[in-house]
C-alpha positions as CSV (number, residue, x, y, z in Angstrom):
1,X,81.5,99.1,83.7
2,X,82.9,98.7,87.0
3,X,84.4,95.3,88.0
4,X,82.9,93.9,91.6
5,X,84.9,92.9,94.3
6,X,85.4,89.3,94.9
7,X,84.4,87.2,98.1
8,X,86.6,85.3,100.0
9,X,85.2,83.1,103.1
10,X,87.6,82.9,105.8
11,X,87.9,80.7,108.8
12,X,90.7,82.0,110.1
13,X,92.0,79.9,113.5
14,X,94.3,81.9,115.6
15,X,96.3,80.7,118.3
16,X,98.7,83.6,119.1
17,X,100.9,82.6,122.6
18,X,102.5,85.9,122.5
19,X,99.3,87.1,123.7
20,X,97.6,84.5,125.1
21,X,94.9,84.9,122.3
22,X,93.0,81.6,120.8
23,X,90.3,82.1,118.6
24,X,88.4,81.5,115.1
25,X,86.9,83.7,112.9
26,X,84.3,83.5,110.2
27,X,85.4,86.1,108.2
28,X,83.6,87.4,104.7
29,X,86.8,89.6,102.8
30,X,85.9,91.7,99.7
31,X,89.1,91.4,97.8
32,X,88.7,94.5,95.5
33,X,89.4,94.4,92.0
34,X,93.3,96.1,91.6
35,X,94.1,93.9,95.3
36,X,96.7,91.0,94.8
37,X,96.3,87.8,96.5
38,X,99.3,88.5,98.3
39,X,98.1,91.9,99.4
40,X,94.4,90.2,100.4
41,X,96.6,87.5,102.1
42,X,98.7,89.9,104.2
43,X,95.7,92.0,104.9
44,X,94.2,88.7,106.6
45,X,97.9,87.8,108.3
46,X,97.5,91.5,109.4
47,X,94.2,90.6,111.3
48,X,95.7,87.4,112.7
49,X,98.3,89.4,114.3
50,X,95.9,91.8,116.2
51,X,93.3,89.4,116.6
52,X,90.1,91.1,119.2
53,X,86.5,90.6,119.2
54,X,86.1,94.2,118.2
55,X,88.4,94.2,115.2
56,X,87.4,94.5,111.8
57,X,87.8,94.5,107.8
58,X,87.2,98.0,106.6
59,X,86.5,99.5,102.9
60,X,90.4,99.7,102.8
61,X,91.2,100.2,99.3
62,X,87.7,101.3,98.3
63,X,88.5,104.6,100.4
64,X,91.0,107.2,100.9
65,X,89.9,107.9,104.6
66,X,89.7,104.3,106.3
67,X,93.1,102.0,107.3
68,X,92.5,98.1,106.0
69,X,91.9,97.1,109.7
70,X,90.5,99.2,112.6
71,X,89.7,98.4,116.1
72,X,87.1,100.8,118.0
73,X,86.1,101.0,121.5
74,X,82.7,100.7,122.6
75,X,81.8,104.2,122.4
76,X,83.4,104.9,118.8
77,X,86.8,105.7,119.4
78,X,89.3,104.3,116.8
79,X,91.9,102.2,119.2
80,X,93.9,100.3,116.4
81,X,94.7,101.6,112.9
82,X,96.3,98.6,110.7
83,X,97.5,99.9,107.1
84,X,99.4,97.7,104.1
85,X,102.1,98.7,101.9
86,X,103.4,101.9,102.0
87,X,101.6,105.0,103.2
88,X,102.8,108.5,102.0
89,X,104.1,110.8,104.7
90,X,101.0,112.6,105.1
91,X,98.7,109.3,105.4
92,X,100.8,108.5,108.5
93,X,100.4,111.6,110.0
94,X,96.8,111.6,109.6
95,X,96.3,108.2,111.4
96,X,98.7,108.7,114.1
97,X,96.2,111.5,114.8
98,X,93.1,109.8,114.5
99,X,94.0,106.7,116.4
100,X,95.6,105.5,119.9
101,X,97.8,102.9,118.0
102,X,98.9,102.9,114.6
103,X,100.3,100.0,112.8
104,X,102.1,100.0,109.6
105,X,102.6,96.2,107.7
106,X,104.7,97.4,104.6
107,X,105.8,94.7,102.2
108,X,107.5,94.9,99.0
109,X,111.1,94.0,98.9
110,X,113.7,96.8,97.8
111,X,110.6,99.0,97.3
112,X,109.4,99.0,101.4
113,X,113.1,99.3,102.1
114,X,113.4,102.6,100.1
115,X,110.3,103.4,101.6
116,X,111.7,103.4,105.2
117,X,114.4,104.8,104.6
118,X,112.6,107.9,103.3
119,X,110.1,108.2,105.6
120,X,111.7,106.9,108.7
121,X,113.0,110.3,110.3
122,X,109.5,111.9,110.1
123,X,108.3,109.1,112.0
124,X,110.2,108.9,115.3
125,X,107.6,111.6,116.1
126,X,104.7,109.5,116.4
127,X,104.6,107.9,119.8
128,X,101.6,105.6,119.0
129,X,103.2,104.4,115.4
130,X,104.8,100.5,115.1
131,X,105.7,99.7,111.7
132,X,106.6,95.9,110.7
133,X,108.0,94.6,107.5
134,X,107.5,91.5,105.4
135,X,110.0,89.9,103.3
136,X,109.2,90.0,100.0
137,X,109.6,86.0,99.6
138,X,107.4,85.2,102.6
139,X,104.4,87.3,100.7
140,X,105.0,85.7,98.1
141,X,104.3,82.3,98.9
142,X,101.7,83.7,101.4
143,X,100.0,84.9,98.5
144,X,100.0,81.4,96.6
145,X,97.8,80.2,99.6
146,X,94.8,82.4,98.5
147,X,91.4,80.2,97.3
148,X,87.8,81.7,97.8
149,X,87.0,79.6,100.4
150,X,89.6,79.2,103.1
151,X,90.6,77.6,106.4
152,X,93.8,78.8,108.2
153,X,95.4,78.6,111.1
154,X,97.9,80.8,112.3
155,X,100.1,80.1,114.8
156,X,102.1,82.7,116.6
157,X,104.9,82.2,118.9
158,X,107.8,84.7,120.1
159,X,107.7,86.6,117.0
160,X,107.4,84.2,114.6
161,X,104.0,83.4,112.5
162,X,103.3,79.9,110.6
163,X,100.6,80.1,108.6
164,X,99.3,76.9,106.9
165,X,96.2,76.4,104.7
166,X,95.6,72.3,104.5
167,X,98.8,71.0,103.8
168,X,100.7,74.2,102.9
169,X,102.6,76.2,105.4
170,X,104.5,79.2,105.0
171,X,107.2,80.8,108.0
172,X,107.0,84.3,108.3
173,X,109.2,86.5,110.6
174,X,108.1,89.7,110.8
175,X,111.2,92.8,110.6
176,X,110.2,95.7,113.6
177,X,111.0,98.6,112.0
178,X,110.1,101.1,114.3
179,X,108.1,100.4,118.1
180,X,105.2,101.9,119.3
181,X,106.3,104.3,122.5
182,X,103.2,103.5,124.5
């Protein structure tokens, strides 16, 4: 028998100065059975970051064809692609091609590093592609912060995120790898 996916309810404060963005959420996040808590916890610092009224949770690892985050205009068309972890050559391809703006959020340690280095050169291509890293210490202890029922608030200044759940806060500086062109 199949194993369900677990709910996790979200309030998830933003207050991003970068962009002049300040905001809360209610968010319901299916945290499917082979997700970590530090994947299900980037995936959510992943929304913080791109925080819009039209953005939203997808299937993500429950299908092959969706990102973990997508953004679509009023009439349908896919504006924001968000993915986690590391996507094979062809995935990136695909999504540059589907959407106006792809991001990448790999994470991983040594693992995303070998990762970029690989696929790096077939990606200076892509135009509408940004891919950011995480440090494999600051998921960590992101992931520690994970409950079922949750209230954060993310704060994002020049670059920098600090996330804090209650009394907990973790500092996160996210690596650009590679720019989006447009």
């Amino acid at each position: 028998m199949a194993q369900k996916s677990t709910i996790y309810k979200v309030e998830l404060s933003v207050s991003d100065m970068d962009r002049h963005y300040y905001e809360t959420h209610k968010l319901t996040v299916a945290k499917h059975p082979s997700e970590t808590d530090e994947r299900l916890m980037v995936r959510i610092l992943a929304f913080a970051l791109n925080a819009h009224e039209h953005l939203e949770m997808t299937k993500g690892l429950s299908t092959d064809d969706e990102p973990d985050i997508w953004q679509k205009s009023l009439s349908g068309e896919l504006e924001l692609w968000v993915a986690l972890g590391l996507p094979s050559d062809k995935v990136v391809r695909q999504s540059c091609g589907k959407a106006d703006k792809v991001i990448i959020y790999s994470y991983g340690g040594r693992t995303a590093d070998m990762w970029w280095e690989k696929i790096k050169k077939s990606c200076t291509r892509f135009d509408n592609l940004q891919v950011v890293s995480f440090s494999e210490h600051d998921t960590r202890a992101l992931g520690e912060l994970a409950s079922r029922a949750m209230r954060l608030q993310v704060n994002i200044q020049d670059g920098d995120v600090m996330v804090s759940v209650d009394e907990n806060i973790v500092y996160i500086t996210p690596v650009g790898w590679k720019n989006a062109d447009h």
